[in-house]
C-alpha positions in Angstrom: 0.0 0.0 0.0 1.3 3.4 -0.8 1.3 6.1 2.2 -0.2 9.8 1.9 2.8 11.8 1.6 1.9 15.9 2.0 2.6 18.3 -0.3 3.9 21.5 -0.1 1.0 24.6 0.9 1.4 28.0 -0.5 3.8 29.3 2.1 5.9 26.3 1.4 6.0 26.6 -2.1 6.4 30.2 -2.3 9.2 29.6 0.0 11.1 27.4 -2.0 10.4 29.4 -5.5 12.5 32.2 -4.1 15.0 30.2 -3.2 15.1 28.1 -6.5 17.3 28.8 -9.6 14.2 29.8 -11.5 13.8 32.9 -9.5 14.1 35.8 -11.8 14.8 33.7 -14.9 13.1 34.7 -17.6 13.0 34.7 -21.6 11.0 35.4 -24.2 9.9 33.2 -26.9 10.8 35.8 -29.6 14.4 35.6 -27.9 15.3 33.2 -30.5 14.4 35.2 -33.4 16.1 37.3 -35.4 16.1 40.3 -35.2 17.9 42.2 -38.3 15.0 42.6 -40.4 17.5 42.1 -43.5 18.5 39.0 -42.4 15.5 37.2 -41.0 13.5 34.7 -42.7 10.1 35.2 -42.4 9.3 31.4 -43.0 11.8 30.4 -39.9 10.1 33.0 -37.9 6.5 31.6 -36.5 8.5 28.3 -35.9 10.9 29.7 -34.0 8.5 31.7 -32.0 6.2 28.0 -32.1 9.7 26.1 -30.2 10.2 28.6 -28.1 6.7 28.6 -26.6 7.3 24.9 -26.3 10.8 25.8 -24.5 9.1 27.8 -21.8 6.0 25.4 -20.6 9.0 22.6 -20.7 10.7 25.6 -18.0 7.4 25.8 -16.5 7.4 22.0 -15.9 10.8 21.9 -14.9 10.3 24.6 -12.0 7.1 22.7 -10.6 8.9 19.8 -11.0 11.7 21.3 -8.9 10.2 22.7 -6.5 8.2 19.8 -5.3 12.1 17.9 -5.3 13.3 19.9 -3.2 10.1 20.4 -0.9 11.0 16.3 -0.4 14.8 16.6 -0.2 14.6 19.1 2.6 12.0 16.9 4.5 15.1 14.5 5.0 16.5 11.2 3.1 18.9 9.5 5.6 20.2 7.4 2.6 24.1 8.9 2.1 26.6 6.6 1.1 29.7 8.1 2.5 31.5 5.1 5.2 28.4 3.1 4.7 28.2 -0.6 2.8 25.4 -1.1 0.3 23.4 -3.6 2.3 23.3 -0.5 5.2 22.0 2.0 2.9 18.3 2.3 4.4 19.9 1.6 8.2 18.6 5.0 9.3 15.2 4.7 7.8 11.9 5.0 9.5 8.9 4.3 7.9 8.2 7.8 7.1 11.6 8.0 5.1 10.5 5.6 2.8 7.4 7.5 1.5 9.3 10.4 0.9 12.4 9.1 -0.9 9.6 7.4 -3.3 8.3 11.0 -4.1 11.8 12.2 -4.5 12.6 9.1 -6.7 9.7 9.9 -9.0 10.5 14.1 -9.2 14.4 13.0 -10.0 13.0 11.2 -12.8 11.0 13.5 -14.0 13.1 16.4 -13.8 16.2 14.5 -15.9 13.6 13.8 -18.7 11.9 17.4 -18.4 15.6 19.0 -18.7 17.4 17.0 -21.6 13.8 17.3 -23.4 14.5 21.4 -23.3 18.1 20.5 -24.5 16.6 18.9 -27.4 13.8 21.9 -28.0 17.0 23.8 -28.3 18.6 22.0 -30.4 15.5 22.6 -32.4 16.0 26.1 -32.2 19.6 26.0 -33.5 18.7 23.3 -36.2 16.5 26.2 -37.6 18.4 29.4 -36.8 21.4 27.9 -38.7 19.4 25.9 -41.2 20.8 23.2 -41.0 18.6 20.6 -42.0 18.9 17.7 -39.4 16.5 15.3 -39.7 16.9 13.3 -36.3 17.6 16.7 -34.0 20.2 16.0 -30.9 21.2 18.7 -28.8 24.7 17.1 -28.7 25.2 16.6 -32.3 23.4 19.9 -33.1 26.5 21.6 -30.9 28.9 19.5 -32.4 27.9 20.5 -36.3 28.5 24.4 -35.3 32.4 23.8 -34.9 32.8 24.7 -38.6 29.4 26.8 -39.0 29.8 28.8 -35.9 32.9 28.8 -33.8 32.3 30.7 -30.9 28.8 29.2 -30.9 30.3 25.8 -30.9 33.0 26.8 -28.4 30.4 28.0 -26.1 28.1 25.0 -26.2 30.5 22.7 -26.6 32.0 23.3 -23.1 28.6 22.7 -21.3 28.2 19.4 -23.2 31.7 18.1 -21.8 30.9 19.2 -18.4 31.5 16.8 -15.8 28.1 17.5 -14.6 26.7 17.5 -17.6 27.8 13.6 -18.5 27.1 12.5 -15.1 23.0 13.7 -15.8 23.4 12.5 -19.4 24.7 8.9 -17.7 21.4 9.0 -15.1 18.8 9.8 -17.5 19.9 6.8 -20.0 20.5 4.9 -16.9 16.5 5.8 -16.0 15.4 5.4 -19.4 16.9 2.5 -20.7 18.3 0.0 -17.6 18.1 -0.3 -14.1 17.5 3.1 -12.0 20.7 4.5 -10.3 18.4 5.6 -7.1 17.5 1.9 -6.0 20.2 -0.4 -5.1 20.8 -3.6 -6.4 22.4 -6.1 -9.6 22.7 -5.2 -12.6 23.9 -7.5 -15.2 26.2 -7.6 -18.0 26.4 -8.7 -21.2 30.3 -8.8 -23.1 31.4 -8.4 -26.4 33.0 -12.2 -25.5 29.2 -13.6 -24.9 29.9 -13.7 -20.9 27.6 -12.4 -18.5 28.8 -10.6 -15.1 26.8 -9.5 -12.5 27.6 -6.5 -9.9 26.0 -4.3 -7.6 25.3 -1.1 -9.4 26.7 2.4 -8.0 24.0 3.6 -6.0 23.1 7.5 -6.4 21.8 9.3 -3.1 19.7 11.7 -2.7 22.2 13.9 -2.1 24.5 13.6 -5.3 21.0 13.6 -7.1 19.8 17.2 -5.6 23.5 18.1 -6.2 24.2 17.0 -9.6 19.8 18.2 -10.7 21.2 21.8 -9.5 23.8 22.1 -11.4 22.6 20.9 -14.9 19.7 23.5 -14.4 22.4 26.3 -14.1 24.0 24.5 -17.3 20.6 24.8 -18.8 20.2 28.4 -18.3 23.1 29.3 -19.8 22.6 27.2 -22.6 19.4 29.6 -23.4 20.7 32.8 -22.6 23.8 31.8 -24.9 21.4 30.6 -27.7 18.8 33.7 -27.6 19.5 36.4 -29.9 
Protein backbone atom coordinates (compact mmCIF):
# COMPACT_ATOMS: atom_id res chain seq x y z
CA UNK A 1 0.00 0.00 0.00
CA UNK A 2 1.34 3.36 -0.84
CA UNK A 3 1.27 6.07 2.21
CA UNK A 4 -0.17 9.76 1.90
CA UNK A 5 2.77 11.76 1.65
CA UNK A 6 1.94 15.86 2.01
CA UNK A 7 2.56 18.26 -0.30
CA UNK A 8 3.93 21.54 -0.13
CA UNK A 9 1.01 24.62 0.91
CA UNK A 10 1.37 28.00 -0.51
CA UNK A 11 3.80 29.25 2.11
CA UNK A 12 5.89 26.32 1.35
CA UNK A 13 5.96 26.63 -2.09
CA UNK A 14 6.44 30.22 -2.32
CA UNK A 15 9.17 29.56 0.01
CA UNK A 16 11.13 27.43 -1.98
CA UNK A 17 10.44 29.41 -5.48
CA UNK A 18 12.50 32.16 -4.10
CA UNK A 19 15.04 30.21 -3.19
CA UNK A 20 15.08 28.14 -6.54
CA UNK A 21 17.26 28.79 -9.63
CA UNK A 22 14.22 29.84 -11.47
CA UNK A 23 13.81 32.85 -9.52
CA UNK A 24 14.10 35.77 -11.76
CA UNK A 25 14.84 33.75 -14.90
CA UNK A 26 13.10 34.72 -17.56
CA UNK A 27 13.03 34.72 -21.57
CA UNK A 28 10.99 35.40 -24.22
CA UNK A 29 9.91 33.17 -26.89
CA UNK A 30 10.75 35.80 -29.63
CA UNK A 31 14.42 35.64 -27.89
CA UNK A 32 15.35 33.23 -30.46
CA UNK A 33 14.36 35.24 -33.39
CA UNK A 34 16.08 37.35 -35.38
CA UNK A 35 16.08 40.26 -35.19
CA UNK A 36 17.89 42.18 -38.29
CA UNK A 37 14.97 42.62 -40.36
CA UNK A 38 17.53 42.05 -43.49
CA UNK A 39 18.55 39.01 -42.37
CA UNK A 40 15.45 37.25 -41.04
CA UNK A 41 13.46 34.69 -42.69
CA UNK A 42 10.07 35.24 -42.43
CA UNK A 43 9.28 31.37 -43.03
CA UNK A 44 11.75 30.42 -39.95
CA UNK A 45 10.12 33.00 -37.88
CA UNK A 46 6.48 31.64 -36.48
CA UNK A 47 8.51 28.31 -35.92
CA UNK A 48 10.87 29.75 -33.97
CA UNK A 49 8.46 31.70 -32.01
CA UNK A 50 6.22 28.03 -32.07
CA UNK A 51 9.67 26.11 -30.17
CA UNK A 52 10.25 28.63 -28.06
CA UNK A 53 6.71 28.64 -26.62
CA UNK A 54 7.25 24.91 -26.31
CA UNK A 55 10.84 25.78 -24.54
CA UNK A 56 9.09 27.78 -21.80
CA UNK A 57 6.00 25.45 -20.60
CA UNK A 58 8.98 22.64 -20.72
CA UNK A 59 10.66 25.64 -18.03
CA UNK A 60 7.44 25.81 -16.50
CA UNK A 61 7.37 21.99 -15.86
CA UNK A 62 10.83 21.91 -14.86
CA UNK A 63 10.27 24.62 -11.97
CA UNK A 64 7.08 22.73 -10.65
CA UNK A 65 8.94 19.78 -10.98
CA UNK A 66 11.67 21.29 -8.88
CA UNK A 67 10.17 22.65 -6.52
CA UNK A 68 8.20 19.76 -5.26
CA UNK A 69 12.13 17.85 -5.25
CA UNK A 70 13.34 19.94 -3.20
CA UNK A 71 10.09 20.44 -0.93
CA UNK A 72 10.98 16.32 -0.41
CA UNK A 73 14.83 16.64 -0.24
CA UNK A 74 14.56 19.09 2.59
CA UNK A 75 12.01 16.89 4.54
CA UNK A 76 15.12 14.53 5.02
CA UNK A 77 16.50 11.20 3.13
CA UNK A 78 18.91 9.53 5.56
CA UNK A 79 20.20 7.36 2.60
CA UNK A 80 24.13 8.90 2.13
CA UNK A 81 26.62 6.65 1.14
CA UNK A 82 29.72 8.08 2.47
CA UNK A 83 31.47 5.07 5.15
CA UNK A 84 28.42 3.13 4.67
CA UNK A 85 28.22 -0.60 2.83
CA UNK A 86 25.40 -1.10 0.26
CA UNK A 87 23.37 -3.58 2.32
CA UNK A 88 23.26 -0.52 5.20
CA UNK A 89 22.01 1.98 2.91
CA UNK A 90 18.33 2.34 4.36
CA UNK A 91 19.87 1.57 8.20
CA UNK A 92 18.59 4.99 9.31
CA UNK A 93 15.17 4.75 7.79
CA UNK A 94 11.91 5.00 9.49
CA UNK A 95 8.91 4.28 7.90
CA UNK A 96 8.22 7.84 7.13
CA UNK A 97 11.65 8.01 5.10
CA UNK A 98 10.54 5.60 2.81
CA UNK A 99 7.45 7.50 1.47
CA UNK A 100 9.34 10.38 0.90
CA UNK A 101 12.40 9.14 -0.94
CA UNK A 102 9.65 7.42 -3.35
CA UNK A 103 8.35 11.03 -4.09
CA UNK A 104 11.79 12.15 -4.47
CA UNK A 105 12.59 9.09 -6.71
CA UNK A 106 9.74 9.89 -9.05
CA UNK A 107 10.47 14.08 -9.17
CA UNK A 108 14.37 13.00 -10.01
CA UNK A 109 12.96 11.21 -12.84
CA UNK A 110 10.98 13.45 -13.98
CA UNK A 111 13.09 16.41 -13.79
CA UNK A 112 16.16 14.51 -15.90
CA UNK A 113 13.62 13.85 -18.67
CA UNK A 114 11.86 17.36 -18.35
CA UNK A 115 15.58 18.98 -18.69
CA UNK A 116 17.38 16.97 -21.55
CA UNK A 117 13.81 17.30 -23.42
CA UNK A 118 14.45 21.42 -23.26
CA UNK A 119 18.10 20.54 -24.50
CA UNK A 120 16.61 18.86 -27.40
CA UNK A 121 13.81 21.86 -27.99
CA UNK A 122 17.00 23.83 -28.32
CA UNK A 123 18.61 22.03 -30.43
CA UNK A 124 15.51 22.57 -32.37
CA UNK A 125 15.99 26.10 -32.19
CA UNK A 126 19.59 26.01 -33.52
CA UNK A 127 18.68 23.34 -36.22
CA UNK A 128 16.54 26.23 -37.64
CA UNK A 129 18.38 29.39 -36.77
CA UNK A 130 21.42 27.91 -38.70
CA UNK A 131 19.38 25.90 -41.25
CA UNK A 132 20.81 23.15 -41.01
CA UNK A 133 18.58 20.61 -41.97
CA UNK A 134 18.90 17.73 -39.41
CA UNK A 135 16.50 15.27 -39.70
CA UNK A 136 16.86 13.34 -36.30
CA UNK A 137 17.57 16.68 -34.00
CA UNK A 138 20.21 16.00 -30.86
CA UNK A 139 21.17 18.73 -28.77
CA UNK A 140 24.67 17.13 -28.71
CA UNK A 141 25.23 16.55 -32.33
CA UNK A 142 23.44 19.91 -33.12
CA UNK A 143 26.54 21.61 -30.88
CA UNK A 144 28.88 19.54 -32.38
CA UNK A 145 27.86 20.46 -36.33
CA UNK A 146 28.55 24.39 -35.27
CA UNK A 147 32.39 23.78 -34.88
CA UNK A 148 32.84 24.69 -38.57
CA UNK A 149 29.38 26.83 -38.99
CA UNK A 150 29.78 28.83 -35.92
CA UNK A 151 32.91 28.81 -33.84
CA UNK A 152 32.33 30.75 -30.88
CA UNK A 153 28.76 29.25 -30.86
CA UNK A 154 30.30 25.84 -30.92
CA UNK A 155 33.05 26.78 -28.36
CA UNK A 156 30.37 28.04 -26.09
CA UNK A 157 28.10 25.02 -26.19
CA UNK A 158 30.49 22.69 -26.56
CA UNK A 159 32.01 23.32 -23.14
CA UNK A 160 28.64 22.66 -21.28
CA UNK A 161 28.23 19.36 -23.22
CA UNK A 162 31.65 18.10 -21.75
CA UNK A 163 30.88 19.16 -18.38
CA UNK A 164 31.47 16.75 -15.84
CA UNK A 165 28.06 17.46 -14.55
CA UNK A 166 26.71 17.51 -17.61
CA UNK A 167 27.77 13.60 -18.53
CA UNK A 168 27.13 12.47 -15.12
CA UNK A 169 23.03 13.67 -15.82
CA UNK A 170 23.43 12.48 -19.37
CA UNK A 171 24.73 8.86 -17.69
CA UNK A 172 21.45 9.00 -15.10
CA UNK A 173 18.82 9.83 -17.54
CA UNK A 174 19.89 6.80 -20.03
CA UNK A 175 20.53 4.86 -16.85
CA UNK A 176 16.45 5.82 -15.96
CA UNK A 177 15.41 5.41 -19.36
CA UNK A 178 16.93 2.55 -20.69
CA UNK A 179 18.27 0.05 -17.59
CA UNK A 180 18.10 -0.29 -14.11
CA UNK A 181 17.51 3.12 -11.96
CA UNK A 182 20.72 4.46 -10.35
CA UNK A 183 18.40 5.56 -7.11
CA UNK A 184 17.52 1.88 -5.98
CA UNK A 185 20.15 -0.45 -5.06
CA UNK A 186 20.78 -3.57 -6.36
CA UNK A 187 22.38 -6.11 -9.56
CA UNK A 188 22.74 -5.18 -12.62
CA UNK A 189 23.93 -7.48 -15.16
CA UNK A 190 26.25 -7.60 -18.05
CA UNK A 191 26.44 -8.69 -21.17
CA UNK A 192 30.27 -8.81 -23.08
CA UNK A 193 31.38 -8.44 -26.38
CA UNK A 194 32.99 -12.21 -25.53
CA UNK A 195 29.18 -13.57 -24.89
CA UNK A 196 29.92 -13.71 -20.85
CA UNK A 197 27.62 -12.37 -18.53
CA UNK A 198 28.78 -10.63 -15.08
CA UNK A 199 26.79 -9.46 -12.52
CA UNK A 200 27.59 -6.53 -9.85
CA UNK A 201 25.96 -4.26 -7.57
CA UNK A 202 25.29 -1.12 -9.40
CA UNK A 203 26.71 2.36 -7.97
CA UNK A 204 24.00 3.63 -6.00
CA UNK A 205 23.14 7.54 -6.40
CA UNK A 206 21.82 9.28 -3.06
CA UNK A 207 19.71 11.65 -2.73
CA UNK A 208 22.22 13.92 -2.13
CA UNK A 209 24.51 13.63 -5.27
CA UNK A 210 21.02 13.65 -7.12
CA UNK A 211 19.77 17.19 -5.59
CA UNK A 212 23.55 18.15 -6.21
CA UNK A 213 24.17 17.03 -9.63
CA UNK A 214 19.76 18.24 -10.65
CA UNK A 215 21.21 21.78 -9.54
CA UNK A 216 23.77 22.09 -11.37
CA UNK A 217 22.56 20.85 -14.91
CA UNK A 218 19.68 23.47 -14.37
CA UNK A 219 22.44 26.33 -14.07
CA UNK A 220 23.99 24.54 -17.32
CA UNK A 221 20.56 24.83 -18.81
CA UNK A 222 20.18 28.39 -18.30
CA UNK A 223 23.15 29.28 -19.79
CA UNK A 224 22.60 27.17 -22.57
CA UNK A 225 19.36 29.55 -23.42
CA UNK A 226 20.71 32.84 -22.63
CA UNK A 227 23.82 31.78 -24.88
CA UNK A 228 21.37 30.61 -27.74
CA UNK A 229 18.80 33.73 -27.61
CA UNK A 230 19.54 36.45 -29.86
Amino acid sequence: MMRYVRYPNQEEWTDIFNRSPFKGFNFSSLDFIDKNVETTDIFDTPILNSNGLQLIQRVRSLNESYILLNFYYELGIPDETEQRKHKDLFINFEAHHYSIKEKFDYYTDVLYFNIFSCWETLGHILNIQYDLKMKRVDFKAIVRSLEKIDTEMFLKLNKIINDVEFKEANKYRHQITHNQLPNIPGLVRTLHKSGVETEKVQEYLCSKNAFKNINSIIELLKKSILIIRK
